[in-house]
Each structure stands twice: as C-alpha cells, then as structure tokens.
C-alpha positions in Angstrom: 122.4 102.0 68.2 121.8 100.4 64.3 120.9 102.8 62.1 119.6 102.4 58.6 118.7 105.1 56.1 116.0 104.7 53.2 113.8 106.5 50.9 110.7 104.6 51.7 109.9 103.0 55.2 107.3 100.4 54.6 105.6 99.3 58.6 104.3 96.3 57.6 105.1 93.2 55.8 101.9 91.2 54.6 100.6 91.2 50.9 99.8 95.2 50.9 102.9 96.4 52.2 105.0 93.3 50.6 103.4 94.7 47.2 103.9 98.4 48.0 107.7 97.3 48.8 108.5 95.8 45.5 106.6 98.1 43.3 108.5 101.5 45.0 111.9 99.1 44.7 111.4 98.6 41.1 110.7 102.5 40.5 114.4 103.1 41.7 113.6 103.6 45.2 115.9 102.5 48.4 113.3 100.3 50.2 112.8 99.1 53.7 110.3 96.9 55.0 109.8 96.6 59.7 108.1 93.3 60.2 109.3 90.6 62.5 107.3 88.2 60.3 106.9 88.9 56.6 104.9 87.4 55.1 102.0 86.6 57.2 99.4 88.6 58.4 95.6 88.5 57.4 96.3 87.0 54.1 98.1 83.9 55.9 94.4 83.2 57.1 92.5 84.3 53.9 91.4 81.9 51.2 91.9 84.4 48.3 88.9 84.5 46.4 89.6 87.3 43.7 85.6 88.0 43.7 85.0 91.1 42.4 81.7 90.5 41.0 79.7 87.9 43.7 80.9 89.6 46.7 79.2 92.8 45.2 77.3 94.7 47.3 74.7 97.3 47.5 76.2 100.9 47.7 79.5 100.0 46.8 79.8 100.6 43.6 83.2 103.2 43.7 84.9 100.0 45.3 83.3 97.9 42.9 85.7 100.0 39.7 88.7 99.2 42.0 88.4 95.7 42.8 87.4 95.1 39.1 90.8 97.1 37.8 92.6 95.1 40.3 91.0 91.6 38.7 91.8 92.8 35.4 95.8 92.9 36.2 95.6 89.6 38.4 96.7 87.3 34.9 99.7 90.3 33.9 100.6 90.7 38.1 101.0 86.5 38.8 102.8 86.0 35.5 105.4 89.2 36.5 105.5 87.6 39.7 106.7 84.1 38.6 108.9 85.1 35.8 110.6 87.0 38.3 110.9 84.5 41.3 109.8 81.0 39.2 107.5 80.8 42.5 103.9 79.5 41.4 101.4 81.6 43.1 98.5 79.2 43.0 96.5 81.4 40.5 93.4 80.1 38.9 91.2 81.4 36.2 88.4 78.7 37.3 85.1 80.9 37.6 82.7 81.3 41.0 78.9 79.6 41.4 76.9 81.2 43.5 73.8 79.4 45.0 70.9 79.5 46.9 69.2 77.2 48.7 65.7 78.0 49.6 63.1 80.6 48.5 64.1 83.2 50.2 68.2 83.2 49.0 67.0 82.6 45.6 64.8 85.9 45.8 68.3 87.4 47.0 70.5 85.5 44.4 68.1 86.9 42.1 68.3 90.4 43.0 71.7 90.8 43.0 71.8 89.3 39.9 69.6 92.2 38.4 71.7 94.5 40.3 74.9 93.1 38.4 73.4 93.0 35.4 72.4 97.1 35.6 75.9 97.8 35.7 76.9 95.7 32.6 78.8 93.0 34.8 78.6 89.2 33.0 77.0 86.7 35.4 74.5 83.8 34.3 71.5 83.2 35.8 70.9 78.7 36.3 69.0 76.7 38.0 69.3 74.3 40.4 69.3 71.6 37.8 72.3 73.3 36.2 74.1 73.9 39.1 74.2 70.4 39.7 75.3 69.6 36.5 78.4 72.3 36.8 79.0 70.7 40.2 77.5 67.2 41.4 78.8 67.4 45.3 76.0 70.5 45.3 73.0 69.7 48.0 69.9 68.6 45.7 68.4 71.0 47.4 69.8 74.1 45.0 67.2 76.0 43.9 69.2 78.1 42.0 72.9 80.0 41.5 75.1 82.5 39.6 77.8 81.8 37.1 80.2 84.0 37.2 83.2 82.6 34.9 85.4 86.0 35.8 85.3 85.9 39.7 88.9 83.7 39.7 91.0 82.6 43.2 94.8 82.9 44.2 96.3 80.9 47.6 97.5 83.8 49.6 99.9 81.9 51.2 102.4 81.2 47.8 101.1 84.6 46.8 103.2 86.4 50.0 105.5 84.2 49.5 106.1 84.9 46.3 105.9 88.9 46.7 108.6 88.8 49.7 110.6 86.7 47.2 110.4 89.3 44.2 111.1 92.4 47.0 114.1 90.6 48.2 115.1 90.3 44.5 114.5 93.8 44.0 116.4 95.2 46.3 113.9 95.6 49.4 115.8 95.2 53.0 113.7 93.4 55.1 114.5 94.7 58.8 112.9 91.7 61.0 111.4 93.6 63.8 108.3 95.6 65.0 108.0 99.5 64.8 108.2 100.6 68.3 107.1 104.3 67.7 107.9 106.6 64.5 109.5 110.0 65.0 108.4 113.5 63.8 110.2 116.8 63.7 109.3 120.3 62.5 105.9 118.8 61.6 107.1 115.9 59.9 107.2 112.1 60.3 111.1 111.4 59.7 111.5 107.8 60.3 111.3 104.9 63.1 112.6 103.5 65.9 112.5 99.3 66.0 111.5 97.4 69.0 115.4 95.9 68.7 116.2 99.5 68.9 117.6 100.1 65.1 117.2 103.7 63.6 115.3 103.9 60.5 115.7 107.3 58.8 113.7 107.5 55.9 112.1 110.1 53.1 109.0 108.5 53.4 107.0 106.2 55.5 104.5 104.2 54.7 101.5 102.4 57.3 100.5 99.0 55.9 100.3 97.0 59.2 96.7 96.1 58.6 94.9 96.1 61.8 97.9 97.5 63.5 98.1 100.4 61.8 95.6 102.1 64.1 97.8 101.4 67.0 101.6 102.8 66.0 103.0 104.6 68.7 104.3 108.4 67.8 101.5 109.2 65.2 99.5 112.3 66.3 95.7 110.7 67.3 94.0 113.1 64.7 96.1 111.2 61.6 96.0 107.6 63.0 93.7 105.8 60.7 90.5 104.8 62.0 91.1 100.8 60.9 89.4 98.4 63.5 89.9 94.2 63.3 86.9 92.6 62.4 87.8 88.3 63.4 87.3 86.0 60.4 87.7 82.0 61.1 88.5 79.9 58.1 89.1 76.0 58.4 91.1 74.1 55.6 89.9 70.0 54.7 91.7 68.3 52.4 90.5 66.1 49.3 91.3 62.5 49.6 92.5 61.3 45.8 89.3 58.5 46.1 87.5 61.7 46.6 88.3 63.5 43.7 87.4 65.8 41.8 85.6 66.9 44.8 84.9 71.2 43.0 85.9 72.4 40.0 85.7 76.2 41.4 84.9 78.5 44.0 81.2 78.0 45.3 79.6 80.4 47.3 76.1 80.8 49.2 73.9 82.7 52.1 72.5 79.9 54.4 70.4 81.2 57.0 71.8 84.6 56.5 75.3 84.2 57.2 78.0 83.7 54.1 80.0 80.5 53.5 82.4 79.7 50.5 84.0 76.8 49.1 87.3 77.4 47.4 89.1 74.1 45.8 93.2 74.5 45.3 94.5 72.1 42.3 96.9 70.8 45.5 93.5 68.6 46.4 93.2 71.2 49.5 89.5 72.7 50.3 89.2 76.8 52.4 85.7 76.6 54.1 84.8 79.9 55.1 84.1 82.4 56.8 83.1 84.0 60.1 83.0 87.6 60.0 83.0 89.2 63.6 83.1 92.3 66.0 85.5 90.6 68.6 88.4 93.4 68.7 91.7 91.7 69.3 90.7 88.4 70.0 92.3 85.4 67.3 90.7 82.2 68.9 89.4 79.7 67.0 85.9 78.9 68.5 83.6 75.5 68.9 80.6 77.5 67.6 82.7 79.1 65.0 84.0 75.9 63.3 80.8 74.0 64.0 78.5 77.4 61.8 81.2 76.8 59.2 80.5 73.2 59.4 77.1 73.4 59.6 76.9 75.7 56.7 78.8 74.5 54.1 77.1 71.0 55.0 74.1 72.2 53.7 75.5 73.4 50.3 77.8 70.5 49.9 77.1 67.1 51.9 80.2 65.6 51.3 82.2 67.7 53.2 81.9 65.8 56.3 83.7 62.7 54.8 86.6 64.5 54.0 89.9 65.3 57.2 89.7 69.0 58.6 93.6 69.9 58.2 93.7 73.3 60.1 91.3 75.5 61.9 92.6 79.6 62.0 91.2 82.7 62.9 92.5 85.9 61.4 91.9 90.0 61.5 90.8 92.0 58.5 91.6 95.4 58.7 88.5 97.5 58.7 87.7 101.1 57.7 84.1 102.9 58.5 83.1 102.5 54.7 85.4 99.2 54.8 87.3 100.5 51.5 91.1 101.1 51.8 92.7 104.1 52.7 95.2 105.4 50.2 98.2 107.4 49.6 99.0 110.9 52.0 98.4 111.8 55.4 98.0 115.5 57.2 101.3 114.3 58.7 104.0 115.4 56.1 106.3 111.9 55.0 103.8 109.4 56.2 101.3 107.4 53.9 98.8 105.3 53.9 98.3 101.5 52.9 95.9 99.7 54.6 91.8 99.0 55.3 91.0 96.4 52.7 88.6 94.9 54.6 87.8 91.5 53.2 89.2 92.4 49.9 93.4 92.7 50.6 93.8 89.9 48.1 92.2 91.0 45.4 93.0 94.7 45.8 96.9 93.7 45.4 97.9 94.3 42.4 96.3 97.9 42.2 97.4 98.8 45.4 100.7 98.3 44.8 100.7 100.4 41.2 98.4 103.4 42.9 101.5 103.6 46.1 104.4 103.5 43.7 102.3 106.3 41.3 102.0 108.6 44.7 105.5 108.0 45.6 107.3 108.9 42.0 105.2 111.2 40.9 105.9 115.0 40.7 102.1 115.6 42.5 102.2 112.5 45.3 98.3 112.5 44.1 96.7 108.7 43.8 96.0 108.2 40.2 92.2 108.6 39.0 91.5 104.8 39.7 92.1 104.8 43.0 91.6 109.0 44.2 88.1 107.8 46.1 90.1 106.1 48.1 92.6 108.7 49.6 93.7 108.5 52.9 92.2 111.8 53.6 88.3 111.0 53.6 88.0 110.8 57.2 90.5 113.5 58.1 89.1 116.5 59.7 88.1 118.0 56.3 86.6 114.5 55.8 85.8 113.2 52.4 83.0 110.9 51.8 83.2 108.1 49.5 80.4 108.6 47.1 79.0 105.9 45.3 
C-alpha cells in the first residue's frame, strides 16, 4: 500500500480547496490535495461574476461584509496570482448593469436600489435611455437599470487553472484520486484512504469537495455538513469579430421572475446564464433549460440569436440551509471545513483561502472576525444561527 504523510489533507481540488491548498503551502505547511481532477468542479461551469453588490439580497446582509472583503482583495489576489505563475486569470474591472424591463422589475430594480443605498453601497440609478446609451445591443424596451461600476468578473476556468498552477509551485502534492473513506481514532479524524488505495496520514484534514462534501464516507453523520447540489445550466456563444463590440460588461436582469446574466470575456466569448434548480444529482443539460436561457436573455439583448452557441453545461453549486459557506473546525477533532458557497465560490476565493490558512496557523484555530459568522459549527448540535 502507498502511503503519504502531510500536515494538511485538502479533499477536494476546485477553486476553494485549490485556494485553501496554496495559502496553507505558503504558511510553511506540507500540503496535500485528493482529487482525480483538479481543477474542475462547479467553477468549471460558472461564469464568475464577482457581484457582490447586484446579487444582494434581502436578509443577507452578514454575507454581504464577506463577499464585499473578498471583492476588495480580488485586484491584490489576481495580481499575486500571475506574478507567481505569469498565468492571466481573465480578471476584469469592467462594472455590472442591471436592468429591468417592464413595470413591475423596475419597481424591484428600484427597491433594491434603496436597499443598497441604506447600507452605503455605490450603485447609480439610469434610465432606460441611459442604459442604452452604456450599452446599444440592450432591448428598447429597458425601462430602467443599475450601475454598479464595482461589481467586476473573473473566467473561472484560467482562474483554477491558475491556482493549481501557483499550489504546484508552492509546494502542494496533488494526489490524483478520490477519497474513498477518511479514518478516525481515539476520537479523531487522522487521515484518508484513496480510492487507488494510497494512505494519506495527515495533521489535519480539510472538506472542500463542494457538493460532495456531504457524502464522504467515514465521517460520523452528526459532523457531515448539511451541503445539498442545487443544478445550474450556463451556455457559452461566441462574438463574431463583424459583431463586435457586442457588451462592454456584465448585464444582468429578472425576466418573468427568473435571473439571467450576460457576461462578455475580452477573448470575444459570451456566459448566458443561469438556471438555478432543486434536481439533486442530476448534470443534464435540458431543451427547456437552454431554450428559458435563450428566451431570457433574448428579451434583454436581441442580438444574441445571431451569434454561434459554443457549449451548453450544467453544473452543481454546493448548497448550505442559509446558502453561506461553512468555515473552519468541526466537532470531529483534525477535520475542517471548506465548502457551501452556494452561488458565490468565485467571488468568496480570495477570503476563503486567507480565513483557512488563519485557522490553520494560528495558536487558537478560531476563523478570523471577517469570516467567524461563518463557522462550520452553526448547524452543529449546539447550532449557531447566522444573524443578519
């Protein structure tokens, strides 16, 4: 049997754990990342909108301070990123519209806009003239839309790339198979054994398999995080030269009560998005789905039906009952938590990856203040609520 010793066992090797990984390898720590695949996962599907301020919503202002702390480090975070792996991580500062198309979204648009304003956040209020002038492929039917020059985008795909690139570099060992069940003794969770039957011993283990993480084999039920896949399908066009400059940024709207975005990559490539459903396990990409998506962002942007669809994906957001992550220890002595991000795994990133290295260097093991909400303890048996 292969063995492989380590102070930190990360289970999981998309953005979160590929983050967690180089962060703890960089603090001095032997590193170890299971995953037959790293680098994919949800954010493989995702189109990496870094919105903390448009996708703000009603009782969810705790999360709101963390996605906004995370935004704040995105410029520092890529730049780290590429001076350390000259990979580009398809970062851009190029602002989010928000619009609405008929009475009753622009009574909605409007709302939230008052609601972002009581908490000192910085989005403009235009009409649908203005919106039209910001972008011309808008519908004329606009009625209105939000401004918000701080909501930025990254492509997920060069992002993971880039992070499994810098964790290499650092040190992380990347063992290419699945965790078949973790082991415990006296109490405590001592390590792994990989479905290609290597031995992992290791100080410290920590769950970031997204969806999965709900499902590892050896964790006592009563510490296995209550994280349940909610389906997204996302479709990718592609801008025709003749065609552009087709958006200059993200744009977002409600249409008939369901969400669709827009997000334009400098590479000419357009993410249409997304479906958010309560299908369990199931990936496949549907007609319905990918005709609503269609449908959808028809109505905000005409245009989009002249352009080639390039790739049609459905993915699985890991989902917590507050859908806010869950952070840091466990009742199970040696095993941590990294995972439930919901819909916001992208732009949580960079301050999920400082907040795991803080618990595992620091004397305590305690998340800092930013992120203490957010412990993996809240829906233990001495549950914690997240307050808001």
């Amino acid at each position: 049997m292969r063995t492989h010793n380590c102070d930190v066992l990360v289970v999981g090797g998309g953005i979160i754990g590929l983050v967690t990984a180089w962060r703890a390898a960089q603090r001095g720590l032997r590193t170890a990342v299971a995953d037959p695949a790293p680098g994919g996962g949800a954010a493989h599907v995702a189109a990496g909108m870094l919105a903390a301020v448009t996708e703000l919503q009603y009782g969810e202002q705790t999360l709101l301070d963390l996605n906004l702390a995370s935004a704040d480090r995105y410029p520092d975070f890529v730049a780290e990123l590429t001076a350390a792996t000259g990979l580009d991580t398809g970062y851009r500062p190029c602002g989010t519209l928000a619009v609405a198309l008929d009475a009753d979204d622009r009574a909605q648009l409007r709302d939230l806009h008052a609601f972002q304003t009581s908490l000192g956040l910085e989005a403009q209020w235009l009409s649908g003239r203005d919106c039209r002038r910001l972008e011309p492929m808008l519908a004329p039917g606009v009625r209105g839309g939000l401004r918000v020059d701080g909501d930025h985008q990254v492509d997920p795909r060069r992002l993971a790339a880039a992070l499994l690139r810098a964790a290499e570099l650092a040190g992380v060992a990347f063992l290419r198979s699945a965790v078949a069940r973790v082991e415990c003794a006296a109490d405590r969770l001592t390590g792994a054994v990989l479905a290609d039957g290597t031995s992992v011993a290791a100080g410290r283990t920590v769950l970031a398999a997204g969806c999965e993480s709900g499902r590892i084999a050896g964790i006592p039920p009563d510490v296995l995080p209550p994280v349940r896949p909610v389906k997204g399908q996302i479709l990718r066009l592609r801008v025709p030269p003749a065609h552009a400059p087709f958006l200059s940024r993200t744009v977002r709207a409600v249409v008939r009560g369901s969400h669709v975005y827009l997000v334009p990559r400098e590479n000419g490539e357009l993410v249409l998005g997304a479906t958010s459903e309560e299908s369990g396990w199931d990936t496949a990409v549907t007609a319905g789905g990918v005709y609503e998506l269609l449908r959808d962002a028809h109505d905000v942007v005409p245009g989009i039906t002249e352009l080639p669809l390039t790739e049609t994906l459905a993915g699985l957001r890991p989902a917590t009952p507050d859908n806010a992550p869950l952070l840091g220890r466990t009742a199970l002595d040696g095993l941590l938590l990294a995972t439930g991000h919901h819909r916001n795994g992208v732009l949580l990133t960079p301050v999920t990856g400082d907040a795991m290295a803080e618990v595992l260097t620091s004397d305590t093991g305690e998340l800092p203040p930013y992120a203490a909400a957010f412990g993996a303890l809240r829906f233990g048996p001495a549950r914690q609520e997240l307050t808001v």
